[in-house]
C-alpha positions as CSV (number, residue, x, y, z in Angstrom):
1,X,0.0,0.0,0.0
2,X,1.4,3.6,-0.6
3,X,0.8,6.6,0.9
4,X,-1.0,9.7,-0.4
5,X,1.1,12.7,-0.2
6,X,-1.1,16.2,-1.3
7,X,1.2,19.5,-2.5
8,X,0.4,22.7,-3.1
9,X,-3.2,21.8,-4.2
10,X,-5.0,24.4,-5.4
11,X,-9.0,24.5,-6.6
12,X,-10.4,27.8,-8.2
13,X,-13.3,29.6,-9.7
14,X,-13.1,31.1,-13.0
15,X,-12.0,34.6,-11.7
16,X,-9.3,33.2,-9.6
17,X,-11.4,33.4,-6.4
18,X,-9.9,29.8,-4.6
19,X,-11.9,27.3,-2.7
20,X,-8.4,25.7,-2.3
21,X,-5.6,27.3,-1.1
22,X,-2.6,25.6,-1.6
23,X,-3.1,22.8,0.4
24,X,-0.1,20.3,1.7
25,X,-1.6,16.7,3.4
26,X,0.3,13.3,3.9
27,X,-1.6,10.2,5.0
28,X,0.8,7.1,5.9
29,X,-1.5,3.4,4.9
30,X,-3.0,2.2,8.1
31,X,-3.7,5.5,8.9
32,X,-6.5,7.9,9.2
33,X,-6.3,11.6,8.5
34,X,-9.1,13.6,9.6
35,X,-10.1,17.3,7.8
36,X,-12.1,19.5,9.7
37,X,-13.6,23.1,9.3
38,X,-17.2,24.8,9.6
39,X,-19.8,24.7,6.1
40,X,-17.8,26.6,3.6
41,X,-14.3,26.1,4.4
42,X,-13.6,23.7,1.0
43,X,-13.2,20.2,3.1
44,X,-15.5,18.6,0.1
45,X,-14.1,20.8,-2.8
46,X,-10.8,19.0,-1.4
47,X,-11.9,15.5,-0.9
48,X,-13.6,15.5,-4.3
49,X,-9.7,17.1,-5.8
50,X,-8.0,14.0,-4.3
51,X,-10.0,11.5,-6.9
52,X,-8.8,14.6,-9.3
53,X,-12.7,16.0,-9.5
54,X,-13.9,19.7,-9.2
55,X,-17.4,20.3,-9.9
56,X,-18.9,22.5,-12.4
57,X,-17.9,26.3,-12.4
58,X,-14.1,25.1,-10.0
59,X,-11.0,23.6,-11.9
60,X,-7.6,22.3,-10.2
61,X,-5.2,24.8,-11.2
62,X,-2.0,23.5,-9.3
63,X,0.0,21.3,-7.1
64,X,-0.3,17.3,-7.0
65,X,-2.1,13.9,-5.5
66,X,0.5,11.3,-5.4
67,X,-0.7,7.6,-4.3
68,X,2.9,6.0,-5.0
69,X,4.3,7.0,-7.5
70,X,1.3,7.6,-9.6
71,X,0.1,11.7,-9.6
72,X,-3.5,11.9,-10.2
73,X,-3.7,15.2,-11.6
74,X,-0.9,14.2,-14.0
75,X,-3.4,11.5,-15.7
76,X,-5.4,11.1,-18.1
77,X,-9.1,10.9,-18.0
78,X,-9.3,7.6,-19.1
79,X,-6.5,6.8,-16.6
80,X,-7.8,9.1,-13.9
81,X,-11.2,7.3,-14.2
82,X,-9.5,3.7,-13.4
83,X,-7.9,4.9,-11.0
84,X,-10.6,5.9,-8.8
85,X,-11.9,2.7,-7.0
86,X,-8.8,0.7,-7.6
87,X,-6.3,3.3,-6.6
88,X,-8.8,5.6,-4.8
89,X,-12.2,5.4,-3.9
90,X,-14.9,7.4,-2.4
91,X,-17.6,7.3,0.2
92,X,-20.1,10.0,-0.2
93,X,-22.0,12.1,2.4
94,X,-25.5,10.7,1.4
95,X,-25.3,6.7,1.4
96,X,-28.5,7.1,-1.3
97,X,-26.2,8.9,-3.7
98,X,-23.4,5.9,-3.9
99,X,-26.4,3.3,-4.4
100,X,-28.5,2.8,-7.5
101,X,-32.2,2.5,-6.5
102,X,-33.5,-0.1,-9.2
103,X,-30.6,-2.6,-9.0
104,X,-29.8,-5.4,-6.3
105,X,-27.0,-5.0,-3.8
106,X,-25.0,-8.0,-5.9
107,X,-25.4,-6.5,-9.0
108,X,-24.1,-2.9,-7.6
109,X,-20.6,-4.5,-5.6
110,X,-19.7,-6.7,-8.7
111,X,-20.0,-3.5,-10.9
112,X,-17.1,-2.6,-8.6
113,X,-15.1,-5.4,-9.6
114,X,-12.8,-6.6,-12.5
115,X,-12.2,-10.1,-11.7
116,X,-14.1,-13.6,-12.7
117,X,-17.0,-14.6,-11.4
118,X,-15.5,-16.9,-8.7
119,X,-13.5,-14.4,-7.3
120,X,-16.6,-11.3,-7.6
121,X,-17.9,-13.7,-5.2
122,X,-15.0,-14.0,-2.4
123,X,-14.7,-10.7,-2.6
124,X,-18.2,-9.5,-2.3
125,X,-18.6,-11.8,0.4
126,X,-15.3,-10.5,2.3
127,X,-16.1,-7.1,1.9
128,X,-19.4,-7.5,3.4
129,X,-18.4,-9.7,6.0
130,X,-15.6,-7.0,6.7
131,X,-18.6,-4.1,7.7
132,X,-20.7,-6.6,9.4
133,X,-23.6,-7.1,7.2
134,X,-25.1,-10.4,5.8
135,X,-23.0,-12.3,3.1
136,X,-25.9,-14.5,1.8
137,X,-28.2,-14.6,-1.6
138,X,-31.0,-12.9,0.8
139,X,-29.3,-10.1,1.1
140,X,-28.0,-9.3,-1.8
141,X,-31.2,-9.4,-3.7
142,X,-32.6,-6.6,-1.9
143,X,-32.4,-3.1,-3.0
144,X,-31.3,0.0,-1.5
145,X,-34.9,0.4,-0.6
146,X,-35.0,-2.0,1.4
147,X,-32.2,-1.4,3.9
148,X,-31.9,1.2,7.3
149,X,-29.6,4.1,7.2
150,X,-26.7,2.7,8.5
151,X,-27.1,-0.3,6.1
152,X,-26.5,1.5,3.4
153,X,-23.7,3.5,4.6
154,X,-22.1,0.1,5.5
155,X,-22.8,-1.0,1.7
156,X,-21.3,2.2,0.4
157,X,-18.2,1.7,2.9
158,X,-18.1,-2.1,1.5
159,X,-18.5,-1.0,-2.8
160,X,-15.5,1.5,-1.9
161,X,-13.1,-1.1,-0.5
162,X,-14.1,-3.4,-2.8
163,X,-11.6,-2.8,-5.8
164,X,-8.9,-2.9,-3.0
165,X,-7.5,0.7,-3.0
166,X,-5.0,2.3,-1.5
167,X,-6.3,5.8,-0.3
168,X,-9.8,6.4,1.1
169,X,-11.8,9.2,1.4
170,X,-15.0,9.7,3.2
171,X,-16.7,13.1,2.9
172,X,-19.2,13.1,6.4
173,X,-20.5,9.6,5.9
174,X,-22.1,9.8,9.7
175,X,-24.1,12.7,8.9
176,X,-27.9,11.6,8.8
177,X,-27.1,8.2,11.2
178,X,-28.3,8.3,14.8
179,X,-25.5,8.3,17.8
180,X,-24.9,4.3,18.6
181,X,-24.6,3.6,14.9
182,X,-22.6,6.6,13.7
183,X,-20.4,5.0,16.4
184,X,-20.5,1.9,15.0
185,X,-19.3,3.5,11.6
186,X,-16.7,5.4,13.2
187,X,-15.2,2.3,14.5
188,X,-15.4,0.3,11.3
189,X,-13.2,3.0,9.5
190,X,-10.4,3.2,11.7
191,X,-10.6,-0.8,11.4
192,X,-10.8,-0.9,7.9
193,X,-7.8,1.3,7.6
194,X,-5.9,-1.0,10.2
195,X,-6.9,-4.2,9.2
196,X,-6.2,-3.4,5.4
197,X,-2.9,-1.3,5.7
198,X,-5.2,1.6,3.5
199,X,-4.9,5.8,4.2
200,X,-7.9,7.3,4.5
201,X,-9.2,10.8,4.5
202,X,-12.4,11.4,6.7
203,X,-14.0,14.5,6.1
204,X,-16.1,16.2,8.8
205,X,-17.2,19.8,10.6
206,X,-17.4,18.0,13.7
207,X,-14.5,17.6,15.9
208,X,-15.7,15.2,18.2
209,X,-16.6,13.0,15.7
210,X,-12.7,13.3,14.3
211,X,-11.6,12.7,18.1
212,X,-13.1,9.3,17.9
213,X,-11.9,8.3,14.4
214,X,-8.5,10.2,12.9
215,X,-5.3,9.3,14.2
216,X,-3.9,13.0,12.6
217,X,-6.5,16.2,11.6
218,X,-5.9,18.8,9.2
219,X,-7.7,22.2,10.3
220,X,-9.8,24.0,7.5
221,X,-10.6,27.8,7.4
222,X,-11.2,29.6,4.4
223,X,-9.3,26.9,1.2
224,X,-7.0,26.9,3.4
225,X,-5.0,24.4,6.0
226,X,-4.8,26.3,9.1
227,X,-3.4,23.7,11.5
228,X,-2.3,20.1,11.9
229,X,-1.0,17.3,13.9
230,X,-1.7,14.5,16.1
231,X,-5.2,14.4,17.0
232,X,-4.3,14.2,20.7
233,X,-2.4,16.9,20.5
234,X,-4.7,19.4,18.7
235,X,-7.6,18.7,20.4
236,X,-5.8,19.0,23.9
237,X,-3.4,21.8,23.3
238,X,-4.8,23.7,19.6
239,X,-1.9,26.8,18.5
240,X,-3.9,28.3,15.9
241,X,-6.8,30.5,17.1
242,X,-9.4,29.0,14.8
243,X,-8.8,25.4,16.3
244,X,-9.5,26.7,19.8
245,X,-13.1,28.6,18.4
246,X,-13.9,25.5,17.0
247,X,-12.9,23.6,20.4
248,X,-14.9,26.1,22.1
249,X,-18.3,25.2,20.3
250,X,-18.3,21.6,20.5
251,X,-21.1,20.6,23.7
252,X,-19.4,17.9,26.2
253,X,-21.4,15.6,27.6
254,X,-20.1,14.9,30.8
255,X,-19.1,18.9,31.8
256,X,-21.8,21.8,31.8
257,X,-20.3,24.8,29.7
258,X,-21.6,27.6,27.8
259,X,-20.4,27.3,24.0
260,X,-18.6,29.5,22.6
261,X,-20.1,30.6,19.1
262,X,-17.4,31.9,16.1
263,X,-18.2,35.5,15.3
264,X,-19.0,36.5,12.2
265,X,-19.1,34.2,9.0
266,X,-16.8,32.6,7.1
267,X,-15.6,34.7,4.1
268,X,-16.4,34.0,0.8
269,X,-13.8,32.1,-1.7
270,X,-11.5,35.3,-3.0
271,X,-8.3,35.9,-4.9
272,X,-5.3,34.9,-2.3
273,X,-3.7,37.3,-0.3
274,X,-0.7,37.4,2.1
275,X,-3.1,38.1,5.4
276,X,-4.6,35.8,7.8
277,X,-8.2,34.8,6.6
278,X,-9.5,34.8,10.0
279,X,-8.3,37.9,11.1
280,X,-12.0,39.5,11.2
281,X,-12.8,37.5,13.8
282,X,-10.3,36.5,16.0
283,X,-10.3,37.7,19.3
């Protein structure tokens, strides 16, 4: 497995305004990075530039995504697009988008596959096996329809790590799920990653959530990275003065405290400059 090592990536608009801002990311296999920031900060606009993607109206303009010694951004189309699921892959934020409604679970993970029918079926059955969820001919008849929430984010999890990649990346796939099985989730990822010697990006704008799951966390604000390190680390002793608002609005459960909102708004995607973005409203 190999790691993914992000330089200088930048993602802009067509007047030059970026959504990323020369970002800089390494993720080592077996291990999970976590990327955090409030709506707006471009945590998605960078997931989706990792699989070498910008939606419509954005373009990648510089820097690199090296898995290996292969650069993403460097390929081909045609290249790029087999590269995502065998090299890359992707877990999307809604578990309904991943998933085809008019087509049976079996017929959706061997889509993900290029192998014989033999092996489709090992595989299929590992994978499924690997998120906890029924391996059997019942199962895999059924349609999206026909599973909970957290079944289908498990199936999405399971058609991602299906072509075997390398790198990971998860844009907020707890978002929707109740407490005890976003949980659950959260504890299959880091697994995964372990278990299968893959880097994975998890993308969230909840810290707590990347507490539980990322081993290192990348701090958004603005296209740009603001702050990383060890997740210990930054959650228990955050330098940059955006970590500590975001700290400072996240409830605790076992300590009453009055949250600390972030004044202001986030500003909108602009031309770069040498000044910090935050600087309206740090304290």
């Amino acid at each position: 497995m190999s790691a993914l090592v992000v330089q200088d990536l930048r993602v802009e608009l067509s007047d030059g305004s970026r959504l990323v801002d020369d970002a800089s990311l390494r993720v080592e296999p077996g291990r999970v990075l976590g990327v955090v920031g409030e709506s707006g900060s471009g945590k998605s606009t960078l997931s989706l530039a990792l699989l070498g993607h910008a939606r419509p109206g954005a373009r990648i303009t510089g820097g690199s995504v090296r898995i290996g010694d292969v650069d993403m951004l460097a390929l081909g189309d045609r290249e790029r697009r087999r590269a995502r699921g065998g090299l890359i892959a992707y877990v999307p934020q809604d578990p309904a988008a991943a998933l085809n409604p008019a087509l049976s679970l079996r017929t959706q993970l061997e889509e993900a596959i290029t192998a014989g029918a033999e092996e489709r079926r090992e595989r299929i059955a590992e994978v499924l096996r690997a998120v906890d969820l029924p391996a059997d001919a019942a199962f895999l008849k059924r349609r999206p329809g026909q599973l909970s929430g957290g079944q289908k984010q498990r199936v999405g999890i399971a058609m991602a790590i299906v072509g075997r990649p390398d790198v990971l990346v998860l844009d907020e796939p707890t978002t929707g799920l109740d407490v005890t099985t976003q949980a659950k989730v959260l504890a299959l990822v880091a697994e995964l990653c372990r278990s299968r010697d893959m880097a994975a990006v998890y993308i969230s704008h909840d810290l707590a959530v990347i507490a539980d799951v990322a081993d290192e966390v990348a701090v958004m604000y603005a296209g740009q990275v603001v702050e990383t390190g060890p997740a210990a680390r930054l959650v228990l002793a955050p330098r940059h003065p955006y970590t500590r608002a975001l700290l400072g609005s996240v409830p605790d459960s076992r300590v009453r405290l009055r949250l600390q909102a972030i004044p202001g708004r986030a500003p909108a995607p602009a031309p770069p400059r040498q000044s910090c973005r935050f600087a309206d409203r740090c304290g």
